[in-house]
N, C-alpha and C positions, 0 to 999 in steps of 0.2 A: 704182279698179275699182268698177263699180257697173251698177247694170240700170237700163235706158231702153224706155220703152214710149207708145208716143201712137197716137190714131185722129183719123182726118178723117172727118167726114161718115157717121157711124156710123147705121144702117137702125134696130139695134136697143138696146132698153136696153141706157144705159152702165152703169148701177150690174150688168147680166148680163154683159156684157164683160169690167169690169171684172177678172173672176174669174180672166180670161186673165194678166193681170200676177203673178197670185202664183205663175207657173210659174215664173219667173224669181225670188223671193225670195230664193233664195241667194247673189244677187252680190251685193248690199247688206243684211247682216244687221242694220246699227247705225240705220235709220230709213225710212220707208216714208211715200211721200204721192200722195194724187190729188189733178190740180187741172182743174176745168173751164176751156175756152175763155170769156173774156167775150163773151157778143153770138152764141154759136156755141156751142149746145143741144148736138150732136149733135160734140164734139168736145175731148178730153181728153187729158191727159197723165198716167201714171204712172212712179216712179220708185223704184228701191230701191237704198238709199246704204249703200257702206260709208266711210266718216267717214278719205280719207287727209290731206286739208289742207281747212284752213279748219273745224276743228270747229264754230263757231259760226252760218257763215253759208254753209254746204255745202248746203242743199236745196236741190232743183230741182223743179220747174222754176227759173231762174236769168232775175229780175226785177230789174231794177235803174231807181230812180227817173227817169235822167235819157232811155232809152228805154221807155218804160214800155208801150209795141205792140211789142217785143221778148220773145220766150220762147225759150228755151232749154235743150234737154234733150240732154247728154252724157253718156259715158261715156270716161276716160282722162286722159292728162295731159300739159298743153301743158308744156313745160322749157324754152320762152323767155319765158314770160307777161310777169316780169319785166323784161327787158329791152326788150321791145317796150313796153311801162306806160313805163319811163324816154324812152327815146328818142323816142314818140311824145307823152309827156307828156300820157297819158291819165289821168284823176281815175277811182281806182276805187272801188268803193263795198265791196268785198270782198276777201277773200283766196285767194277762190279763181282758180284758173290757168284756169277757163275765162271768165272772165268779157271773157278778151278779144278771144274772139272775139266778142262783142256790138259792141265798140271796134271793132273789126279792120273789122266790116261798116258801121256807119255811117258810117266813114271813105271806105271803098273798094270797099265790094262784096263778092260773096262769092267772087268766083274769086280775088281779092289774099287776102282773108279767108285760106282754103283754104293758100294755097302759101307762106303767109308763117308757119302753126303749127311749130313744132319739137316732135314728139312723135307719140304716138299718141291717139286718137280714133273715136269713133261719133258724129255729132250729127244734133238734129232743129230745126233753127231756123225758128222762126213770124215773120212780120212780118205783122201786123195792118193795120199803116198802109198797104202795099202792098200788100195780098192775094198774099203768096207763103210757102210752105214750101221749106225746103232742107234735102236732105239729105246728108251728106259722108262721107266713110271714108278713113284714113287710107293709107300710099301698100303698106303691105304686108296692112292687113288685122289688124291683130293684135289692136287691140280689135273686135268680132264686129255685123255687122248684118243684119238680115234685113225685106224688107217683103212685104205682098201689098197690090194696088191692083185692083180689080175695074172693070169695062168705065163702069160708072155716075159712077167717081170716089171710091168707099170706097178709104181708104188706112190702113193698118198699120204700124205699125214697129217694131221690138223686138232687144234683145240676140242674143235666142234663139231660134232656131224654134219653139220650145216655147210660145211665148207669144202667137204666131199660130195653131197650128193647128187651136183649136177656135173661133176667133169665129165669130160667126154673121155671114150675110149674105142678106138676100131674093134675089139675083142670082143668087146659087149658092150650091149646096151644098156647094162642095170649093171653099176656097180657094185658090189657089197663091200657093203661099210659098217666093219663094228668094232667095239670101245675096245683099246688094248688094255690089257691086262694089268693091274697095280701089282706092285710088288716085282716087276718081272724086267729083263732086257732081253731084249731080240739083234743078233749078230746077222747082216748080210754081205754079201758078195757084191761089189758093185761092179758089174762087167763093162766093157770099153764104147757100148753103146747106149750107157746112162741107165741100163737097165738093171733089174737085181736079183738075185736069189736067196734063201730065207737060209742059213746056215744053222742057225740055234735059237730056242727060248727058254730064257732060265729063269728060274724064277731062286729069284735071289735076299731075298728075306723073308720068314713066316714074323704075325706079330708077338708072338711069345716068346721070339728069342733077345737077347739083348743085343743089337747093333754091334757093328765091331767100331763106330766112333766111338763107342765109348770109354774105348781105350785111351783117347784123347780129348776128353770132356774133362772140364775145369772144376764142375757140379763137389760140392765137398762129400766127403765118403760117406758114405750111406753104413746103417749098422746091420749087422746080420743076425741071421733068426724072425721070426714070425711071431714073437712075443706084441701084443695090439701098440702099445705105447712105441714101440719100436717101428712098430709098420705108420702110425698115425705120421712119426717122425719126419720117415722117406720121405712118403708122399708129401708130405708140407713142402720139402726141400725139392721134391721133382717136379712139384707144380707150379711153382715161385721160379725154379730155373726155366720152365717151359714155357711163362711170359716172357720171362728177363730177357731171352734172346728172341724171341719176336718183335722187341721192341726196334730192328734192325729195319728202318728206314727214313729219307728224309722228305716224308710228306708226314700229314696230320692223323694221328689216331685216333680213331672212335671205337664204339663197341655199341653190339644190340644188347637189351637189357630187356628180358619176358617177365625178371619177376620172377623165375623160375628158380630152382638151385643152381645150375649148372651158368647160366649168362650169368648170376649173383656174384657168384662165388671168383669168374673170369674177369668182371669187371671190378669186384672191390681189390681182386689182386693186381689188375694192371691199374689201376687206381697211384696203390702203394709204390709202385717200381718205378711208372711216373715222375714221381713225388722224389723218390732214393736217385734216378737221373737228371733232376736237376729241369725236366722239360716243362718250358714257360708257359704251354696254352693250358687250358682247363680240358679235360677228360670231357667230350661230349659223350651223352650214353643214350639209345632211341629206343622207346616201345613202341608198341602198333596195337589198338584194340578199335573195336565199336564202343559202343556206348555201353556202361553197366560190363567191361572186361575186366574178369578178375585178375588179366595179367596186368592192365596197365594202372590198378590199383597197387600189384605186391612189386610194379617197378617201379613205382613213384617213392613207396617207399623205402628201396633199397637204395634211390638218387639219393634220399634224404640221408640215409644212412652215412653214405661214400662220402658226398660231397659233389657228386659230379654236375654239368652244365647238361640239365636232362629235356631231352625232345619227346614230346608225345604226338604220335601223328594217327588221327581218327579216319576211318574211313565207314564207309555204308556197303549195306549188302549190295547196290547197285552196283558202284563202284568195283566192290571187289569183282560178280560177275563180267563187267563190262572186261577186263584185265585177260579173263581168261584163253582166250584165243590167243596171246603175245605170252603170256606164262607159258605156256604148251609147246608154244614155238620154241620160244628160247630154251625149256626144259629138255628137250626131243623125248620125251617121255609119257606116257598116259597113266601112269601109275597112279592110282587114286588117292592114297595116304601122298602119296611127293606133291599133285597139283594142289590137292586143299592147301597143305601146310606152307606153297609156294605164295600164294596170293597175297600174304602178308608181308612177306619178307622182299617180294617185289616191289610193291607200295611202299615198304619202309626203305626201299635200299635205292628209288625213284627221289623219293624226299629228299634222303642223303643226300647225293647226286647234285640235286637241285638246288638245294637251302643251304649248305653248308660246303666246308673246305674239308672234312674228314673225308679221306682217301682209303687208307687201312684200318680194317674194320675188324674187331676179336669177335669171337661168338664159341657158342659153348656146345657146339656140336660133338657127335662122337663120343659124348658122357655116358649115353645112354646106353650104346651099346656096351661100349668097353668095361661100366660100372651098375650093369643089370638094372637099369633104370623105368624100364617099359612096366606095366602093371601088372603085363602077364604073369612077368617073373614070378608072383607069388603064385603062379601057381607050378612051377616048373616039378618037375617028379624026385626030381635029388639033384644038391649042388652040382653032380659033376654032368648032371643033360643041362643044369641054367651055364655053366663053363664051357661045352660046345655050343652051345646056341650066342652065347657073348660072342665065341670068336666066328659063328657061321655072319651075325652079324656083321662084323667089323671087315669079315673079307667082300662083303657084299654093299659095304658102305659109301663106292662111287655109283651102284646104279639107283642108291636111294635117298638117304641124307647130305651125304657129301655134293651128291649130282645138284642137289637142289640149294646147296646154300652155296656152290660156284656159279649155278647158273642164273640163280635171280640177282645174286653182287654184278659180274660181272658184265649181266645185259644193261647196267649202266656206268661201267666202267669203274666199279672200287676191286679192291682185293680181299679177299677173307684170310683171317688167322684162326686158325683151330688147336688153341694149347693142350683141350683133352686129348690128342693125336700127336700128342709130343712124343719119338720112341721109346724116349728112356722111361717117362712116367707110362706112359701103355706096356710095355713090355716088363715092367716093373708089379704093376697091377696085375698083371695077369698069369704072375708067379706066385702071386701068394696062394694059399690054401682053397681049396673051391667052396666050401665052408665060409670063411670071411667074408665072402662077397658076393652074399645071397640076401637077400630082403630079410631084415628081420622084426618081430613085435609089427609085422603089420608093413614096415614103413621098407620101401627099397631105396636104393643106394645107401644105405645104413651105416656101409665104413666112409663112405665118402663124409657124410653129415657128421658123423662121429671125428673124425679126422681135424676137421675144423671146428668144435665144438667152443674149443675157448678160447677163439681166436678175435671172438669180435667184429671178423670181418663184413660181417653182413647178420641184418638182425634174427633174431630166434627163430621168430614166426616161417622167417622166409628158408632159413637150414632147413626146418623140419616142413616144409609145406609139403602136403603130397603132391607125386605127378602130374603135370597137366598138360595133354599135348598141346604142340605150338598152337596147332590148327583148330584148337578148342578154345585155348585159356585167351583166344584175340576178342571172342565173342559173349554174351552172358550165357550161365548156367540155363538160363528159363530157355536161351535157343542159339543152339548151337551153330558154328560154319556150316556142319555135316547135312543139319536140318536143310538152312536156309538153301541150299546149294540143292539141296534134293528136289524141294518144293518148289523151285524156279523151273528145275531141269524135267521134272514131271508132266510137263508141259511142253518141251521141247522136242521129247520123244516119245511116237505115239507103240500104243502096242505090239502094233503090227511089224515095226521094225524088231522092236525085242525080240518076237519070235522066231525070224528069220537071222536071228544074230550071229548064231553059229554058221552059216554058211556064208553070210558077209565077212564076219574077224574068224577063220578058223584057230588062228593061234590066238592064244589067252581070251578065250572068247567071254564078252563082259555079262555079267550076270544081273546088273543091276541097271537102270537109265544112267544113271549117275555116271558108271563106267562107259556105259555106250558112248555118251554123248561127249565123253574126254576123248575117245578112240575116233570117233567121227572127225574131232580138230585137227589131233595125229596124223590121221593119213592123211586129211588135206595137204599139212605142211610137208609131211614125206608115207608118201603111197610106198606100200610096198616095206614098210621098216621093222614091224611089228617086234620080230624076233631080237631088237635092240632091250626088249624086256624079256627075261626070262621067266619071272613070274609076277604077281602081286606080291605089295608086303602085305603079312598079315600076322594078326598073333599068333602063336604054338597054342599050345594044352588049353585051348579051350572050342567052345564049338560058336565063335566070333562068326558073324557074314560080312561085319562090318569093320576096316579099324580103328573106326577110332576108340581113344578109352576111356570114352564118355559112356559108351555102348555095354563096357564087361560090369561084371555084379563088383569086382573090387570096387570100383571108380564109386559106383552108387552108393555103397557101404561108407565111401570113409566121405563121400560127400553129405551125408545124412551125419555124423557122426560131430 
């Protein structure tokens, strides 16, 4: 995990620019470097490393002698480097994992480059000897990118919006700056005056298809046909490989633990691989609730289960209120489902930080969508509208969950692992039959639960627990996040703005205090960004105002039950 920042063809001083990169200082707290373009005044790269592999020979930009018109500035972690290095019998000059995509391009180009990583990624890759930049993003978005490119050919790039939004530019006064596109690479022209032009964007993998690494995945053979025992099979072997190789660093691993299925199920498995690598520390694992949280009652006992060194860290509705201004910030989002569910993960990922040497951090993100986990599901109209709605999700997963579990880790400098986002196990899952992997008897993610059934991994109660959103299961049933945060905010904002709210936010105009008063922090921090959200999340098939899914008649139902 780290921060990536470059300008092309920059109007004004870079050392004034410049200043824009230290927005972003918190993804990389362990080293900081500018480096100018040779030959190309008006065009730089900034970088801020947090140190997971390769201590020694981790900066970037990432130069290596034998392309030496190669620059390279990323963010993430390839988890096939290796074996592409063997098999392609490439000479590497380094240890670090991205060095192969330098390989990867002189070989073959950068759309082979692209579809041939296994892992997640931001990059900005320069060729000098061609005159072109490229930019790429990996197929769900998880690590964060964002550019602005102005009519002239000034071009930006950055982890975070935050590190665009004050450059200067003679063209204009207001930049636009929005999130690039996951899944995609963008090919430019770099002309002789550091400037650029936009050549192509491609988008280069959907998530239902299978990767083409996986022509070179080690994973033992999977069996074919959709018979349940069979598929139960895969998936064991896909989600056991999709820790295995996350475990690719040398700092301390930890994992969030809700208590839920999904963090259960990620931590009793990197528990296990742990244990089969031979790694000396204990597995720390952290919950976050208030007082009376049924989450950090069903984590405590999933600690007890594992065995893991488990942290519970309590907070109060003040607290979490007091947070929300620096959540908002760091989110650049006002999205009402992302800022609740953020305050938690903030608080717990500050703790981290704090109290502990855990650096790499698992969590069980990206379950939901990918394995129709949300409550609505049950009410979806037929498997195959809950199978477009999985994948509208999953394409939409950096501006909502993904966005929120990079941005509250990384505002204190850890990195997040998301194994349910592993290719081979997502594009696996979402081959099967749309039939399989709909809710069923009630209960959703039903093959997921089914899957591990006698595995022992984690106890019964906790496979079969129903749904509970993060932003719920932190606080008691008697009163929720959603509540407390209502009832503070009711007070914050009086009617009179409500009313006039559509002609203060025209776009996504908020309908509730609750929303106004997230929008209000918003454009403090960036005036003018609005359209960085294209909508609210909120459930389908039902007539919800609210999302949380404490709110729907399912939730009620099986919580009475």
């Amino acid at each position: 995990m780290c921060g990536i920042w470059a300008l092309f063809g920059s109007d004004d001083c870079l050392s004034v620019q410049c200043l824009s990169a230290m927005k972003i200082a918190h993804r990389g707290p362990d080293a900081f470097r500018f480096e100018n373009v040779n030959g190309y005044t008006n065009c730089c790269f900034g970088f801020h490393r947090l140190a997971v592999v390769d201590q020694l020979f981790g900066m970037q930009p990432i130069r290596v002698k034998k392309y030496p018109y190669l620059w390279l500035c990323y963010n993430g972690e390839i988890y096939n480097h290796k074996k592409l290095q063997h098999h392609f019998e490439f000479e590497y000059q380094t240890k670090v994992d991205g060095e192969i995509i330098l390989h990867l391009y002189d070989k073959g180009g950068i759309e082979q480059t692209v579809c041939m990583l296994d892992g997640v990624f931001a990059f900005i890759l320069l060729d000098t000897a061609n005159k072109k930049v490229f930019l790429g993003r990996d197929t769900y978005g998880v690590r964060p990118l964002f550019k602005a490119m102005t009519e002239d050919g000034f071009l930006a790039v950055c982890s975070e919006a935050k590190g665009l939004v004050n450059l200067k530019h003679s063209m204009t006064p207001f930049l636009k700056v929005e999130p690039f596109f996951p899944g995609h690479y963008e090919v430019l022209d770099l002309k002789p005056n550091g400037k650029v032009a936009s050549v192509e964007m491609v988008k280069y993998h959907h998530c239902r298809d299978e990767p083409l690494h996986a022509l070179y995945d080690s994973v033992e053979k999977l069996f074919p046909g959709f018979e349940i025992e069979t598929v139960k099979s895969n998936l064991r072997i896909l989600f056991d490989n999709a820790i295995k190789k996350r475990l690719m660093t040398d700092r301390r691993i930890g994992c969030l633990l809700s208590g839920g299925l999904d963090s259960s199920l990620v931590a009793a498995t990197l528990l296990k691989q742990l244990k089969e690598a031979q790694v000396q520390y204990p597995l720390q694992t952290f919950a976050i609730g208030m007082e009376d949280s049924p989450d950090l009652l069903a984590a405590r006992k999933v600690a007890n289960h594992i065995g893991s060194e488990h942290h519970e860290v309590l907070f109060n509705s003040e607290e979490g209120i007091q947070v929300l201004d620096e959540v908002i910030f760091s989110l650049e989002t006002y999205d009402i489902t992302t800022v609740r569910a953020s305050v938690g993960m903030y608080l717990i990922s500050k703790y981290i930080r704090k109290n502990t040497d855990s650096v790499v951090i698992f969590s069980g993100e990206g379950s939901d969508e990918l394995t129709q986990g949300y409550i609505y599901f049950h009410k979806a109209p037929s498997p195959e509208k809950a199978e477009e709605e999985s994948e509208r999700l999953l394409r939409e997963l950096y501006l909502f969950d993904v966005l929120r579990a990079d941005r509250t880790t990384a505002a204190h400098g850890l990195e997040l692992r998301v194994p349910f986002l592993d290719h081979r196990f997502s594009s696996y899952y979402l081959s099967l039959p749309p039939d399989m992997r709909v809710p069923k008897n009630g209960i959703e993610k039903h093959l997921l639960r089914e899957t591990f059934e006698d595995s022992n991994l984690i106890p019964k109660e906790i496979l079969w627990r129903p749904k509970e959103a993060f932003s719920d299961g932190i606080t008691s049933v008697k009163n929720s996040w959603f509540q407390i945060l209502q009832d503070y905010i009711e007070h914050q904002v009086d009617d009179a703005a409500m009313a006039s709210a559509a002609q203060k936010f025209p776009i996504n105009t908020p309908k509730t205090k609750e929303g106004y008063y997230y929008r209000q922090i918003f454009e403090h921090h960036y005036p003018g960004r609005a359209d960085w959200l294209p909508h609210y999340w909120m459930p389908r098939w039902t007539s919800a105002t609210d999302p949380s899914a404490r709110t729907l008649t399912h939730y009620k139902a099986s919580a009475k039950a």
